[in-house]
C-alpha positions in Angstrom: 105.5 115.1 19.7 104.7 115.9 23.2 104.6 112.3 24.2 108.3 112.0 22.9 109.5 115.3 24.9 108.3 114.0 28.0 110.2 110.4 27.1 113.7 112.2 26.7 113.0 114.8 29.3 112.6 111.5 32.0 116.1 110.5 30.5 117.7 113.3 31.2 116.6 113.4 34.6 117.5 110.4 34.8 120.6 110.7 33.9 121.2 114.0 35.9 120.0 112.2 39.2 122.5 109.5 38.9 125.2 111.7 38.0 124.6 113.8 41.4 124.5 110.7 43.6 127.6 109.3 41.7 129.4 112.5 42.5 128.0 112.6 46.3 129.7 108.7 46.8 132.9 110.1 45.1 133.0 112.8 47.4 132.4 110.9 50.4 134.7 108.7 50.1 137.4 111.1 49.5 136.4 112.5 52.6 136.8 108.9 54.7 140.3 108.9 53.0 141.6 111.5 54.2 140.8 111.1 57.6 143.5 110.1 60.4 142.6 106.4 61.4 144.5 106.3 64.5 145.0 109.7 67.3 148.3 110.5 67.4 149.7 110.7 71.0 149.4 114.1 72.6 152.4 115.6 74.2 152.6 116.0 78.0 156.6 117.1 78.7 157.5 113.6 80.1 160.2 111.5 78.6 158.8 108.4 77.2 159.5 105.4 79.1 162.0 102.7 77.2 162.8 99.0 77.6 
């Protein structure tokens, strides 16, 4: 009996382990998503030169 505790106790941490570092790559890649890729451009009170 205590052989077979130990067995499903493994599993379940197991288990538990991958479902934290599936839920730290889910989060982190939320996080890349929502950041800007390029800088907007930063306003200095001159008219912007045209063609």
């Amino acid at each position: 009996m205590t052989k077979n505790l130990k067995g499903k106790a493994a599993i379940a941490g197991a288990i538990g382990s991958a479902a934290v570092a599936a839920a730290l790559l889910y989060a982190n890649k939320r996080r890349e998503k929502n950041k800007p890729t390029q800088i907007g451009t930063i306003p200095s009170g001159e008219k912007p030169e045209t063609d």
